[in-house]
PDB file of N, CA, C and O in Angstrom:
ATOM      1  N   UNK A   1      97.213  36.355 127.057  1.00  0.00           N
ATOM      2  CA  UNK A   1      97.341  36.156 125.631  1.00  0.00           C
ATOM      3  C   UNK A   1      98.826  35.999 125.314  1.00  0.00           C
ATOM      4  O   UNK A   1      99.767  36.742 125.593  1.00  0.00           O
ATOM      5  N   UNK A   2      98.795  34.971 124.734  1.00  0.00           N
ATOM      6  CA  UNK A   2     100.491  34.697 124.223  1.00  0.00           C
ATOM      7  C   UNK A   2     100.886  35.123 123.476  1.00  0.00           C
ATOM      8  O   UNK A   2      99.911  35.675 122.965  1.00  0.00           O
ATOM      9  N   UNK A   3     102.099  35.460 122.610  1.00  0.00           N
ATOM     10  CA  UNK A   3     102.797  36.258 121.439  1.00  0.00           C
ATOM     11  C   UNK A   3     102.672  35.498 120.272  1.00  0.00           C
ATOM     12  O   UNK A   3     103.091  35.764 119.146  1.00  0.00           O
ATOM     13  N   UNK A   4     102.059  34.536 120.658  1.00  0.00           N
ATOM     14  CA  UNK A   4     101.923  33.889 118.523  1.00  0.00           C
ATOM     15  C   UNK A   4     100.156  34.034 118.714  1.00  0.00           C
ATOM     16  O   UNK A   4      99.758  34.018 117.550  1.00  0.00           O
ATOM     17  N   UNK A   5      98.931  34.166 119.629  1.00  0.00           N
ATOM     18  CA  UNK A   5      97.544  34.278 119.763  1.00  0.00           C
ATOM     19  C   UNK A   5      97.399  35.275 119.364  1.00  0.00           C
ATOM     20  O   UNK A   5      96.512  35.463 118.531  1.00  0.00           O
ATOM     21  N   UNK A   6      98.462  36.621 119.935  1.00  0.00           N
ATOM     22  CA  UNK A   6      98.791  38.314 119.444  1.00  0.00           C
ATOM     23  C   UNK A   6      98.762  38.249 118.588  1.00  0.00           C
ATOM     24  O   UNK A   6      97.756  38.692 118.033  1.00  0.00           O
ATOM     25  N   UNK A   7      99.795  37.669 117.799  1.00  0.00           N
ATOM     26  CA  UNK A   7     100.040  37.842 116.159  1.00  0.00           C
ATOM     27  C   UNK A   7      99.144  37.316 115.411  1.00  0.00           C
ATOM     28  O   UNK A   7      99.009  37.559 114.212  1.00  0.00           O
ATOM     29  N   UNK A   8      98.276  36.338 116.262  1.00  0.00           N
ATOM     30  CA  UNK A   8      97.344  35.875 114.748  1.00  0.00           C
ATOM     31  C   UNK A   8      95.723  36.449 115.085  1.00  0.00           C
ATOM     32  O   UNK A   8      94.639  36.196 114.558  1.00  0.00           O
ATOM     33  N   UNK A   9      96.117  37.311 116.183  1.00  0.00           N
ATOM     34  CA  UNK A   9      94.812  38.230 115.803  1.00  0.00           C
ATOM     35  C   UNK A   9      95.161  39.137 115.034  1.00  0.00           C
ATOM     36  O   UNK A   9      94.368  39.334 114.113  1.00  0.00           O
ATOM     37  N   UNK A  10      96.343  39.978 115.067  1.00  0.00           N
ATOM     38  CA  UNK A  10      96.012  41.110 114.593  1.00  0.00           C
ATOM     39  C   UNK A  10      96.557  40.797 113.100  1.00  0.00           C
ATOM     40  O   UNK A  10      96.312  41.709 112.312  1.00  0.00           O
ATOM     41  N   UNK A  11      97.193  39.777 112.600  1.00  0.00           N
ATOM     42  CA  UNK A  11      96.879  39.454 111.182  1.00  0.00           C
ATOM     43  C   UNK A  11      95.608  39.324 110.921  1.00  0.00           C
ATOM     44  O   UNK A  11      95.213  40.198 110.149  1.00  0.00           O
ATOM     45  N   UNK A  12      94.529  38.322 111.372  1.00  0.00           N
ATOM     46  CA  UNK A  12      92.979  38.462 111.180  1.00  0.00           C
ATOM     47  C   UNK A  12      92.600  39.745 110.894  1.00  0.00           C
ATOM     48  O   UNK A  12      92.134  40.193 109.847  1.00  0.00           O
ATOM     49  N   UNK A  13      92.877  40.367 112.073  1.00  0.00           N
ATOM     50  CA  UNK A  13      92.000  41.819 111.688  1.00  0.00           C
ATOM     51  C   UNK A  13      92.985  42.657 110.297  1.00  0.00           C
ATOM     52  O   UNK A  13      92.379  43.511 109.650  1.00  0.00           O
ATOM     53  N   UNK A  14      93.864  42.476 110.076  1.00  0.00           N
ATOM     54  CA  UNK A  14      94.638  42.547 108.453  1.00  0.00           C
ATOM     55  C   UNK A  14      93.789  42.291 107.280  1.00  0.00           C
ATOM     56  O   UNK A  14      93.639  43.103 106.367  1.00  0.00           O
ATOM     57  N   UNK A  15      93.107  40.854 107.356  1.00  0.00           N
ATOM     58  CA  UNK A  15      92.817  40.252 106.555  1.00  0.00           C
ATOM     59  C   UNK A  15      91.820  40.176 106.291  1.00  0.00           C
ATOM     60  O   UNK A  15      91.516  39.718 105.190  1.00  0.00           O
ATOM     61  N   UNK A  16      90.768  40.642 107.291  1.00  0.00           N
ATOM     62  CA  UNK A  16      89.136  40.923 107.268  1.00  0.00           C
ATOM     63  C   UNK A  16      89.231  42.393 107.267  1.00  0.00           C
ATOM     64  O   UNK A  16      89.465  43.083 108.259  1.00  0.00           O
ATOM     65  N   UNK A  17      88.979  42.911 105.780  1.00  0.00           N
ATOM     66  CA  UNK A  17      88.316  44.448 104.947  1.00  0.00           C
ATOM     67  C   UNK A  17      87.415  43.980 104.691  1.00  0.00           C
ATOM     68  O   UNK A  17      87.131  42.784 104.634  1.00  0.00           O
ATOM     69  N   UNK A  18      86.474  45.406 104.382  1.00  0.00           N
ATOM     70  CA  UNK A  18      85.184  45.360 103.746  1.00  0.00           C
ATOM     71  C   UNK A  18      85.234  46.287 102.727  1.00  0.00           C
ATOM     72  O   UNK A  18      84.141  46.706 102.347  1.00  0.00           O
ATOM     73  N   UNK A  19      86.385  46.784 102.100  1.00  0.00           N
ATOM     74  CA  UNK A  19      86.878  47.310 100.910  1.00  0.00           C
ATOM     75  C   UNK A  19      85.930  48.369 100.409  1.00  0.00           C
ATOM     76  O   UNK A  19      85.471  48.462  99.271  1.00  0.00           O
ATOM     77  N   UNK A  20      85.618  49.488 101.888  1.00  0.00           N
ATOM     78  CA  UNK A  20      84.896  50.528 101.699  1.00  0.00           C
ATOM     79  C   UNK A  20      85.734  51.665 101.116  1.00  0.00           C
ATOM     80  O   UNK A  20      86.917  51.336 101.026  1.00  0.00           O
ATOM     81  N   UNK A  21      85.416  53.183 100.598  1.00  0.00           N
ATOM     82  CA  UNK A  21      86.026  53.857 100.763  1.00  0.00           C
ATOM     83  C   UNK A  21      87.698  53.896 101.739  1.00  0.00           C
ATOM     84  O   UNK A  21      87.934  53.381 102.832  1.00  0.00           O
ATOM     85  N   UNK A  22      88.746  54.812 100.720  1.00  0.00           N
ATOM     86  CA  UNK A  22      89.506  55.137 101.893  1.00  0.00           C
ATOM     87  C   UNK A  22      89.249  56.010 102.634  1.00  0.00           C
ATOM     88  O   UNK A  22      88.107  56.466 102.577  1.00  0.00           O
ATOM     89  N   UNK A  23      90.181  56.556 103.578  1.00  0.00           N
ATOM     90  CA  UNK A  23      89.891  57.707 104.423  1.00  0.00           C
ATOM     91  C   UNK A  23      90.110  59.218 103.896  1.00  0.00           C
ATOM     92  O   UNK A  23      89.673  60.188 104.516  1.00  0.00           O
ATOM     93  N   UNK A  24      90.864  59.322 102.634  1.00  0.00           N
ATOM     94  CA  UNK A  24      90.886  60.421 102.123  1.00  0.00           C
ATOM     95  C   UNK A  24      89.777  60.835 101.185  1.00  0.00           C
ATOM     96  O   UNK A  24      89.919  61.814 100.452  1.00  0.00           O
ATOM     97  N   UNK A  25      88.542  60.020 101.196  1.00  0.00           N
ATOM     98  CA  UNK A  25      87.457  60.290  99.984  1.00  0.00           C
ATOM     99  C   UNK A  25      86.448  61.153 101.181  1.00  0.00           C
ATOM    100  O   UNK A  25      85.390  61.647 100.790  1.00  0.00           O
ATOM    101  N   UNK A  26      86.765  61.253 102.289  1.00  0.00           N
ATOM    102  CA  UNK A  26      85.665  61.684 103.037  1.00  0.00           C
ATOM    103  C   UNK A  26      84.594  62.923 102.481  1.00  0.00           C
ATOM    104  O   UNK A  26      83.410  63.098 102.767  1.00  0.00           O
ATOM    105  N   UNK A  27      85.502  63.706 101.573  1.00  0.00           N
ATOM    106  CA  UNK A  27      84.881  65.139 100.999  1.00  0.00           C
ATOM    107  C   UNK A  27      83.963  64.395  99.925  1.00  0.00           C
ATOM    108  O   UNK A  27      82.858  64.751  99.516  1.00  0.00           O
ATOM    109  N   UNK A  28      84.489  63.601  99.679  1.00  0.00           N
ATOM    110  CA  UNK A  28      83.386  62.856  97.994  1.00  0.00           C
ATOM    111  C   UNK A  28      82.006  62.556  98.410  1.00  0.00           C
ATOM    112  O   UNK A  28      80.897  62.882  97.988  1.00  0.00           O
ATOM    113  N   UNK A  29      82.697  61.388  99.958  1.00  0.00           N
ATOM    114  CA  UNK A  29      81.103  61.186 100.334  1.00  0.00           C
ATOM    115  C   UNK A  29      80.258  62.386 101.165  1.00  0.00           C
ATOM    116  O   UNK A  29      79.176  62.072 101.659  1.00  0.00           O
ATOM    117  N   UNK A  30      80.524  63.115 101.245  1.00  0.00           N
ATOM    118  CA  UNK A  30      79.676  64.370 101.979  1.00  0.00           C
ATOM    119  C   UNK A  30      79.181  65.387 100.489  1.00  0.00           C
ATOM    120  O   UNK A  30      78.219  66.155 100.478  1.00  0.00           O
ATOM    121  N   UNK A  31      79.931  65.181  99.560  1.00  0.00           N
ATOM    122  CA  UNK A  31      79.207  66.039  98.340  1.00  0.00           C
ATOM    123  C   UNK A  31      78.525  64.929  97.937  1.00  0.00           C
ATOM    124  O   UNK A  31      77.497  65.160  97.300  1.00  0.00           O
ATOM    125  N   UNK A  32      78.795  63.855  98.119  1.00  0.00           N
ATOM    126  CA  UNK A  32      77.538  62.844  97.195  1.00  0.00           C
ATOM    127  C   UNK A  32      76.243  62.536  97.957  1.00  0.00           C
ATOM    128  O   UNK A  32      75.072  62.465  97.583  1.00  0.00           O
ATOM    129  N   UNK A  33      76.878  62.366  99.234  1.00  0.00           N
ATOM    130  CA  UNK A  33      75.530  62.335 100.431  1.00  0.00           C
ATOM    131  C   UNK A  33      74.634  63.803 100.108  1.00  0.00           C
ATOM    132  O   UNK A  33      73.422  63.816  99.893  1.00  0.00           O
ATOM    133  N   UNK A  34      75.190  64.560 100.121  1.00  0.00           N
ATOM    134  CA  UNK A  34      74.049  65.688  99.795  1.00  0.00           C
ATOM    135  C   UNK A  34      73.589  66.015  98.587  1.00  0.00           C
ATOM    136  O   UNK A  34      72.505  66.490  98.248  1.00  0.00           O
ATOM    137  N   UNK A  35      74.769  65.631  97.821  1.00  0.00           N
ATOM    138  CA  UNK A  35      73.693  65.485  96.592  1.00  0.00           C
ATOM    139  C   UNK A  35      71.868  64.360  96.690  1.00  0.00           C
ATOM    140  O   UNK A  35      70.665  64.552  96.514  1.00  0.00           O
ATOM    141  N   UNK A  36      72.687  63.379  97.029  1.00  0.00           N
ATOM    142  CA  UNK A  36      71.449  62.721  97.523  1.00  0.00           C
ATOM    143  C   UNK A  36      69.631  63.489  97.967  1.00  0.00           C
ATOM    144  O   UNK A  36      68.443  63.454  97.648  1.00  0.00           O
ATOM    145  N   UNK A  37      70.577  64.087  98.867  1.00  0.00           N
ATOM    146  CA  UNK A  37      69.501  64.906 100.080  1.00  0.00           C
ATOM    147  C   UNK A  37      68.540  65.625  99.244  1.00  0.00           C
ATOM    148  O   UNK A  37      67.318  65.592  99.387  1.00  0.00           O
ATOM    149  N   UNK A  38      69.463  66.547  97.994  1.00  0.00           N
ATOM    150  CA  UNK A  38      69.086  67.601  97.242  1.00  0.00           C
ATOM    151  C   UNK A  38      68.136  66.907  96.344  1.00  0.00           C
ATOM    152  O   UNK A  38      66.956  67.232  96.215  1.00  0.00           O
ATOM    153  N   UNK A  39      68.789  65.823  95.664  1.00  0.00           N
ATOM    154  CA  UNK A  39      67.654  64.544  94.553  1.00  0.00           C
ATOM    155  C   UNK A  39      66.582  64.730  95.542  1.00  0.00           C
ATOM    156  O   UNK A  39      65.731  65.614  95.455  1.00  0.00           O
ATOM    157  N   UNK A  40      66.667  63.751  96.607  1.00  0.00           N
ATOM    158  CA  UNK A  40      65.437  63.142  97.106  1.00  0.00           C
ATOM    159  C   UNK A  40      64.647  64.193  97.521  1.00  0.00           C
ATOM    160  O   UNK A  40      63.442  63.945  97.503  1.00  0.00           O
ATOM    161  N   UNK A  41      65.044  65.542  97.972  1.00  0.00           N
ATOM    162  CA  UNK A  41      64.114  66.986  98.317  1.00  0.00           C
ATOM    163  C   UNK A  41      63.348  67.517  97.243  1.00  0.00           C
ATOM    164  O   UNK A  41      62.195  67.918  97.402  1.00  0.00           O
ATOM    165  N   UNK A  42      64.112  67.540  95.856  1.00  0.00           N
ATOM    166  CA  UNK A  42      63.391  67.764  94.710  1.00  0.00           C
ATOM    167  C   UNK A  42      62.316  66.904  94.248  1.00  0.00           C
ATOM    168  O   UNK A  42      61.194  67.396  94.123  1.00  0.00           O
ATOM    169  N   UNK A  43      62.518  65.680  93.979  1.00  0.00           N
ATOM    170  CA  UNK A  43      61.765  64.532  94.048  1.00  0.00           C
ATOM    171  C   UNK A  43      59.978  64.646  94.564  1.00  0.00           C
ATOM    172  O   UNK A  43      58.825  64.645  94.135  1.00  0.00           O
ATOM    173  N   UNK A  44      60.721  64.729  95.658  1.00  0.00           N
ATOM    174  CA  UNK A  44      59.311  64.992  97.006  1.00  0.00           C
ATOM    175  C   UNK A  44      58.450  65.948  96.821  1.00  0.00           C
ATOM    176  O   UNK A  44      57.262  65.874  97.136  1.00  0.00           O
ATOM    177  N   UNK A  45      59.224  67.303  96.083  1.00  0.00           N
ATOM    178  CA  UNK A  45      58.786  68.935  96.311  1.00  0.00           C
ATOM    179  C   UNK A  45      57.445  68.530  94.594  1.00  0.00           C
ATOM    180  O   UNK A  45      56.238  68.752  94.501  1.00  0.00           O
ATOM    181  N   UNK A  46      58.242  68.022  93.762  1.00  0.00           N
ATOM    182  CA  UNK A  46      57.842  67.835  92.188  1.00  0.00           C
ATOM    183  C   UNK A  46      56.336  67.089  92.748  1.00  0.00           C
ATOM    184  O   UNK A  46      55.265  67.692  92.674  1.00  0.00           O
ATOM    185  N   UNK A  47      56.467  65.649  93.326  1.00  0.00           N
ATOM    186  CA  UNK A  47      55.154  64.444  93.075  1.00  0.00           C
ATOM    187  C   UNK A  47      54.733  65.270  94.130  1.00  0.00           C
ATOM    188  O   UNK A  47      53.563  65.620  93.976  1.00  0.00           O
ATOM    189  N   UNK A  48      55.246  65.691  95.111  1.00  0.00           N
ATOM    190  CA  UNK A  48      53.425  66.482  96.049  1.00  0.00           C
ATOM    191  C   UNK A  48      53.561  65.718  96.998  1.00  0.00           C
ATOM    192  O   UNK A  48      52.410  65.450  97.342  1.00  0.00           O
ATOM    193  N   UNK A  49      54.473  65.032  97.845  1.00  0.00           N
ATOM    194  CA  UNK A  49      54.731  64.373  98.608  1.00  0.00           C
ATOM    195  C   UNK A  49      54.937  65.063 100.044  1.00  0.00           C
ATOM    196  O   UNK A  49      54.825  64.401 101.076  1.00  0.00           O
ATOM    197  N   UNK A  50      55.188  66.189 100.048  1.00  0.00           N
ATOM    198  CA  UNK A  50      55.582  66.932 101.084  1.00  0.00           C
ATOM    199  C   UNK A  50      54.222  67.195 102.304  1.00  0.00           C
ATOM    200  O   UNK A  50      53.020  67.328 102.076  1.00  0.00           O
ATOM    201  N   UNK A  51      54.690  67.199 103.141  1.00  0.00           N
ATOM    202  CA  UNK A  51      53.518  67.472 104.519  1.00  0.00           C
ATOM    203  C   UNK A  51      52.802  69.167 104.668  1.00  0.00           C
ATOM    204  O   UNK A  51      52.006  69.424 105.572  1.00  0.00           O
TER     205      UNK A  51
END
């Protein structure tokens, strides 16, 4: 790999985000993921859905 093929990969990978979360929200998504858990457990427990 040559030094200008180098450089225009790792600009590519620069330039292709998927403009998720940053890395400091990690606590947000673990209280929102379980909030989730907690909705969808209640949910289930209420309509009679449970096994």
């Amino acid at each position: 790999m040559t030094a200008h093929s180098a450089a225009l990969t790792s600009r590519a990978r620069n330039l292709v985000r998927t403009g998720g979360p940053k890395d400091d929200s990690s606590w947000l998504e673990h209280v929102l993921g379980w909030t989730l858990v907690v909705v969808v457990a209640m949910f289930v427990t209420q309509v009679g859905w449970f096994f």
